[in-house]
C-alpha positions in Angstrom: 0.0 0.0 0.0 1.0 3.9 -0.5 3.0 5.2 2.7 2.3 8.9 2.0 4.5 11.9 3.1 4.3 15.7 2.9 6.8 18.4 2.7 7.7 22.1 2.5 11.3 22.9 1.3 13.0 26.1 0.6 14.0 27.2 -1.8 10.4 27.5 -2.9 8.5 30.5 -3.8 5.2 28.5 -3.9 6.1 27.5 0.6 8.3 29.8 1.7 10.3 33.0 0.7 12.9 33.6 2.9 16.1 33.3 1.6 18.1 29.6 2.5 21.2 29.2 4.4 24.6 28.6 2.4 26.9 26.9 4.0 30.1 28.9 4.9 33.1 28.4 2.6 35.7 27.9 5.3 33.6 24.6 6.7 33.6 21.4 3.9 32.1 18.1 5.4 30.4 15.1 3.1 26.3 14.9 3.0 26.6 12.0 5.8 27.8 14.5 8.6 25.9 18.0 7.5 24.9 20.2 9.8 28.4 20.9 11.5 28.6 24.5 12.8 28.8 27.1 10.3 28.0 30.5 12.1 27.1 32.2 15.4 23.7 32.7 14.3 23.3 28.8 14.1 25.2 28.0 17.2 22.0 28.2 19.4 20.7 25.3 17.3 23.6 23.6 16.4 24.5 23.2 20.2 21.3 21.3 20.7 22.9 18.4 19.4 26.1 17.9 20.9 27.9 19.9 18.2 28.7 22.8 20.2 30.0 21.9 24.4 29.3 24.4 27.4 25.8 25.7 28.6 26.6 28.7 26.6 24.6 27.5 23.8 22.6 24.6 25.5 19.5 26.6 26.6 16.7 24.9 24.5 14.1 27.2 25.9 15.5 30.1 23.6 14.8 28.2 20.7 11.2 27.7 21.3 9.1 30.7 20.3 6.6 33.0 22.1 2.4 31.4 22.1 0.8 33.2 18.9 -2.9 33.5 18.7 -5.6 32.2 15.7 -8.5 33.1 15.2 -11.0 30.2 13.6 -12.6 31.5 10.7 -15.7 30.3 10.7 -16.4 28.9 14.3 -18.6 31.5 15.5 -22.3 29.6 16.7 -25.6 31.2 16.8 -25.6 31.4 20.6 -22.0 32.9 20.6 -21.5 34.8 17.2 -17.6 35.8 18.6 -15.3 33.7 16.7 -13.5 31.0 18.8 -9.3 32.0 19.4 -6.8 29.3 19.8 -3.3 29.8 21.2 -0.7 28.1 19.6 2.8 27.2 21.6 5.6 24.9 21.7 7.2 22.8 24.3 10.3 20.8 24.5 8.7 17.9 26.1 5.8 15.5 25.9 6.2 15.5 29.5 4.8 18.9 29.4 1.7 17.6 28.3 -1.3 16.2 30.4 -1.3 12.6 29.2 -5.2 12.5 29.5 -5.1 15.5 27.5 -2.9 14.0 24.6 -4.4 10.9 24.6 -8.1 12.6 23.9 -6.8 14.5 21.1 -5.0 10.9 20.3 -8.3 9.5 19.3 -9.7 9.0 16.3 -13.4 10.8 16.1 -14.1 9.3 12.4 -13.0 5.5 13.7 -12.4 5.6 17.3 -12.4 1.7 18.0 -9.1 2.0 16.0 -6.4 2.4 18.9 -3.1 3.1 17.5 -1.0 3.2 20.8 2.1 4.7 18.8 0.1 8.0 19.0 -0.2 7.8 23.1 1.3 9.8 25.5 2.8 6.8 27.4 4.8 5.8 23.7 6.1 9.4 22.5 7.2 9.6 26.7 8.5 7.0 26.9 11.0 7.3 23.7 12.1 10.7 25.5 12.4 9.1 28.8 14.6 6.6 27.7 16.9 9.0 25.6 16.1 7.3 22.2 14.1 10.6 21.2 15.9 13.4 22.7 18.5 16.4 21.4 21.4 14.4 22.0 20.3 11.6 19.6 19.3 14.3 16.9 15.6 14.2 17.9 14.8 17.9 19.7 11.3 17.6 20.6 9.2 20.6 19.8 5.7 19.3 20.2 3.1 21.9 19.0 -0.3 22.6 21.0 -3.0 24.3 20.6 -5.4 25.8 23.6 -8.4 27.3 23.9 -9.5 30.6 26.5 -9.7 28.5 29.1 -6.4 26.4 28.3 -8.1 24.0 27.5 -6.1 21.4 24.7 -7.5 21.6 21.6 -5.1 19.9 19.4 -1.3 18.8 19.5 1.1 17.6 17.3 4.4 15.4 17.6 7.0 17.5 16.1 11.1 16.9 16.5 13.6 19.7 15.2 16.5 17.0 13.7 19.9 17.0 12.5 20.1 13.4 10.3 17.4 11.4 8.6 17.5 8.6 10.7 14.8 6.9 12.2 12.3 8.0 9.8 11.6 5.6 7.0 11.5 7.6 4.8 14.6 8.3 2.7 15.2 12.3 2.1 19.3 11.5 1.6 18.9 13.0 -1.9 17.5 16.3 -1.0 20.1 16.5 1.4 22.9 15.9 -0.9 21.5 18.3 -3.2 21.2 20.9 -0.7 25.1 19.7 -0.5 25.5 20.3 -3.8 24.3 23.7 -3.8 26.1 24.9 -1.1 23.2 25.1 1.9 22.5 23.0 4.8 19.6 20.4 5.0 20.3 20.3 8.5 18.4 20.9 11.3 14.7 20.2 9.5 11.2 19.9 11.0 9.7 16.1 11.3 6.3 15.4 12.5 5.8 12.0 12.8 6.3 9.2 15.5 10.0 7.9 15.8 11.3 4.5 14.5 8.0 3.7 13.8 6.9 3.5 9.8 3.0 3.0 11.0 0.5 5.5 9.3 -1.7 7.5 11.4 -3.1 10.9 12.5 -0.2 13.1 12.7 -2.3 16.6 13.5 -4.2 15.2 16.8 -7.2 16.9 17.5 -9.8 17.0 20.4 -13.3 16.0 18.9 -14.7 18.9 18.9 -17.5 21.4 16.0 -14.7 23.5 15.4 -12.1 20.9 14.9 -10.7 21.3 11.1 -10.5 25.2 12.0 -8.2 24.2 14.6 -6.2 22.2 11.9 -5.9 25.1 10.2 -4.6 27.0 12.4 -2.1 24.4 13.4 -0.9 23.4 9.5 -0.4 27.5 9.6 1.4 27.6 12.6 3.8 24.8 11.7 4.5 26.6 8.8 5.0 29.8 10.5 7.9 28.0 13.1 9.3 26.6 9.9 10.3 29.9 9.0 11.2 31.3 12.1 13.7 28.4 13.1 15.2 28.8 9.4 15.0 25.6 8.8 15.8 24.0 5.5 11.9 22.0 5.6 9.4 20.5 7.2 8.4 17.0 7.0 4.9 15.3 8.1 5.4 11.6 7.4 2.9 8.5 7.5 0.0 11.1 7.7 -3.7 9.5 7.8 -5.1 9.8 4.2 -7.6 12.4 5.4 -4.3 14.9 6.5 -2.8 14.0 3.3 -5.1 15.3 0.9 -6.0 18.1 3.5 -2.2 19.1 3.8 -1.5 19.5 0.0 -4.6 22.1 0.2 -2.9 23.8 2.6 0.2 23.9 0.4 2.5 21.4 1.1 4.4 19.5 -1.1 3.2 15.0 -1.7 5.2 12.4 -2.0 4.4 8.6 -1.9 6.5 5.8 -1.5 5.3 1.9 -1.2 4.8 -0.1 1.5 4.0 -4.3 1.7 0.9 -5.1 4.1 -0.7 -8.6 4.2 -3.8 -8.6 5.3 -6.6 -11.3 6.1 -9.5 -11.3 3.3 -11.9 -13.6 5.3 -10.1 -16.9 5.1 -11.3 -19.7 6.7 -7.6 -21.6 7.0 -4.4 -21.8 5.8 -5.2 -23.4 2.6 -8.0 -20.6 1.9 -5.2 -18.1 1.9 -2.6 -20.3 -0.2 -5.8 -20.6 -3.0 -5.2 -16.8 -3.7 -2.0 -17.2 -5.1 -0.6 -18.7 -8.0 0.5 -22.8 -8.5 4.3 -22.0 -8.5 4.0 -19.9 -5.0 1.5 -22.7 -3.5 3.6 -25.5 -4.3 7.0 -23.5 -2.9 5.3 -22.5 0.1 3.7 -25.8 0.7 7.6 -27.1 0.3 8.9 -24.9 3.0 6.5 -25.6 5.8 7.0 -29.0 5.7 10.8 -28.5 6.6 9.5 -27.0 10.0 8.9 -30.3 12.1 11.9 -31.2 10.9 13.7 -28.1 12.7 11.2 -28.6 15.9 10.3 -25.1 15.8 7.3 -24.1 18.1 5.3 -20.9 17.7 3.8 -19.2 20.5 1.8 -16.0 21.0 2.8 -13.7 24.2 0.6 -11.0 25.5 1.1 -7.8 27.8 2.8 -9.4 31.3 3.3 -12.7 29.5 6.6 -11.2 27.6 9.3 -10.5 29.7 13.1 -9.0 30.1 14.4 -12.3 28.6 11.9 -12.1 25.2 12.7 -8.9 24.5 16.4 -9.2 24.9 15.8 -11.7 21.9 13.7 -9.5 19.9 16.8 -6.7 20.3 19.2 -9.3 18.7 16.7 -9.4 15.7 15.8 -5.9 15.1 19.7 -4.7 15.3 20.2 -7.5 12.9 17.4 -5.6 10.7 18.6 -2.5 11.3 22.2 -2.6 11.1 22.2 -4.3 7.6 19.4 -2.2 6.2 19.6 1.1 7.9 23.2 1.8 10.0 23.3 3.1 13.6 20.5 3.4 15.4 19.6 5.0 19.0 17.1 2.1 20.2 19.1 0.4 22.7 18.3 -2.9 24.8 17.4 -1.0 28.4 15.8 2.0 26.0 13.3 -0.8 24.3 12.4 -3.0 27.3 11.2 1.3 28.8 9.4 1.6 25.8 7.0 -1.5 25.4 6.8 -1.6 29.1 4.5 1.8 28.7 2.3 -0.3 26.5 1.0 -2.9 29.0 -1.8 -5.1 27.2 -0.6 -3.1 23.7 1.9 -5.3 22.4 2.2 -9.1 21.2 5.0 -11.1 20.6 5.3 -14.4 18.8 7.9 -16.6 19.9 
C-alpha cells in the first residue's frame, strides 16, 4: 500500500520565501555529517545536538518561540456569534503535556475503536524518557499545542527539530545531498511524525470537537510559521492518515508517496484458503517450505502484555539490530531504552515466539 509523506522545502516560492542558508566556505564536510557549525547565528541550534559543548549554547528554551494566537474562521455559533481563538505554543517535552489530554486529542473521532497506541502519550514519553528521542540523539522535541480561553487542549502535534534522517523511514538523503551540492545545509529540518516507527496514522491530533478542522488550520499554519522562524531547511509530516494528506496539500505542502507491503486477512477460513489466492508455483513453494519446520522442531507461540518479559525482549533486540544494522546503519534504540518503551504499553503489544 501507499505510505504517504508531505513536505515544504525552501528554496520554494510557492512555501516559503525567505532566503536559504549557504553553507560557509571555510567549513567542507560530506552529506553523511551535515549540519556541523557554520555560524554564530546557528550556534544556538547547532548546540542542541552535541555539536557545540558548554551551557553557553545549551538553553533549549530560547529556541522555542513565544504562544501566537488564531482566530478560527468560521467557528462563531448562533448562541455565541464571537469567533472562537486558539493559542498556539511549543514545548520541549511531551512530558509537558497532560497525558489524558494528549491521549483525547489521540483518538480518532471518524474511527475511534481503532487504537493506535504509537500515538499515546505513554509511547512518545517514553522514547524521551529513555533518551532514544531526545536532542542528543538528533531528535529535539518541539511538540506543537494548541489551547483554547480557558487552556483547554485543543489539538497537538508530535513534532522533532533533527539534525540526520534517521529513524524516519522515509529516505530524504537525496535532498540532502543536493542541498550539499548547492552549497546550503539540510540540517536541522522539522519532522512530525512518531520515531522509528513506519506506521501511518493521525499526525495533526485533534480534540473532537464542531470546530475541529478550523483548529487544523490553524495548526498546519502555525507549523509553517515555526518553519520559518527556526530557518530551517523543511518541514516534514510523514505517515499522515489519508484524510491529512489530501488536507495538507490544500494547505500547500508538497506530496510524496512511496510503497509499503501489508498482508492482510481477506476472510479466510484456513491456511489453505489463503494459499488458493496465489498462483500454483508460489503454493507448491510454500507448501515445500513448511513442511521443513517439524523437521527443525520449531514451536510458535503467542505472548501478551505481562506474558513477555526481560528475557523475550532481549531476543527481539538481537533481531531488530540485525534488521537495522544491515538495512539502515546506527541506530539510537538500545536494549534497556526498548524493554522502557513496550513496558509503557502494557496489554498493547504481542510477541510471537
Amino acid at each position: 500500500m501507499a505510505s504517504p509523506a508531505v513536505a515544504m522545502r525552501r528554496p520554494s516560492p510557492t512555501v516559503l520565501a525567505s532566503a536559504p542558508r549557504r553553507r560557509p566556505r571555510r567549513h567542507e564536510y560530506s552529506p553523511s555529517n551535515m549540519g556541523s557549525p557554520s555560524s554564530a547565528s546557528r550556534l544556538k541550534v547547532t548546540a542542541l545536538f552535541g555539536w557545540i559543548k558548554g551551557d553557553r549554547y545549551s538553553r533549549t528554551r530560547e529556541l522555542i518561540p513565544s504562544a501566537e494566537s488564531y482566530t478560527l474562521t468560521g467557528s462563531a455559533s448562533e448562541v455565541d456569534t464571537k469567533p472562537r481563538e486558539v493559542s498556539i505554543s511549543v514545548v520541549s517535552s511531551i512530558m509537558d503535556i497532560p497525558p489524558a489530554e494528549w491521549d483525547a486529542c489521540a483518538v480518532d473521532s471518524v474511527e475511534p475503536e481503532k487504537f493506535n497506541p504509537f500515538l499515546t502519550h505513554a509511547f512518545l514519553s517514553s522514547l524521551e524518557e529513555s533518551g532514544s528521542a531526545v536532542k542528543e540523539t538528533g531528535w529535539l522535541p518541539l511538540h506543537v499545542v494548541a489551547r483554547d480561553e480557558n487552556e483547554n487542549i485543543l489539538g497537538v502535534i508530535p513534532l522533532y527539530l533533527k539534525s540526520h534522517s534517521r529513524g524516519e523511514f522515509v529516505f530524504d538523503q537525496s535532498w540532502a545531498e543536493a542541498y550539499h551540492s548547492y552549497g546550503l545545509e539540510y540540517y536541522p529540518k522539522l519532522q512530525s511524525c512518531v520515531p522509528f516507527t513506519p506506521v501511518t496514522g493521525q499526525r495533526i491530533l485533534l480534540r473532537n470537537t464542531s470546530y475541529r478542522d478550523q483548529v487544523f488550520d490553524a495548526l498546519v499554519k502555525a507549523l509553517k510559521n515555526l518553519a520559518t522562524k527556526l530557518n530551517v531547511s523543511s518541514l516534514h509530516i510523514t505517515f499522515p492518515s489519508e484524510g491529512e494528506f489530501s488536507k495538507l496539500k490544500d494547505s500547500g505542502l508538497l506530496q510524496r508517496i512511496g510503497l509499503q507491503y501489508h498482508w492482510t486477512n481477506r476472510n479466510y477460513k484456513c491456511f489453505d484458503d489463503f494459499l488458493m489466492d496465489l498462483k500454483q508455483p508460489k503454493r507448491k513453494n510454500i507448501r515445500q517450505e513448511r513442511k521443513k519446520i517439524p523437521a527443525q522442531n520449531l514451536k510458535m507461540k503467542r505472548l501478551r502484555g505481562d506474558e513477555i518479559k526481560s528475557s523475550h525482549w532481549d531476543t527481539f533486540y538481537k533481531f531488530y539490530r540485525n534488521t537495522t544494522d544491515n538495512q539502515f546503519g546506527p541506530i539510537t534504540l538500545f536494549p534497556c531504552n526498548l524493554l522502557s518503551v513496550f513496558s509503557m504499553l502494557n496489554n498493547s503489544q504481542v510477541v510471537l515466539s
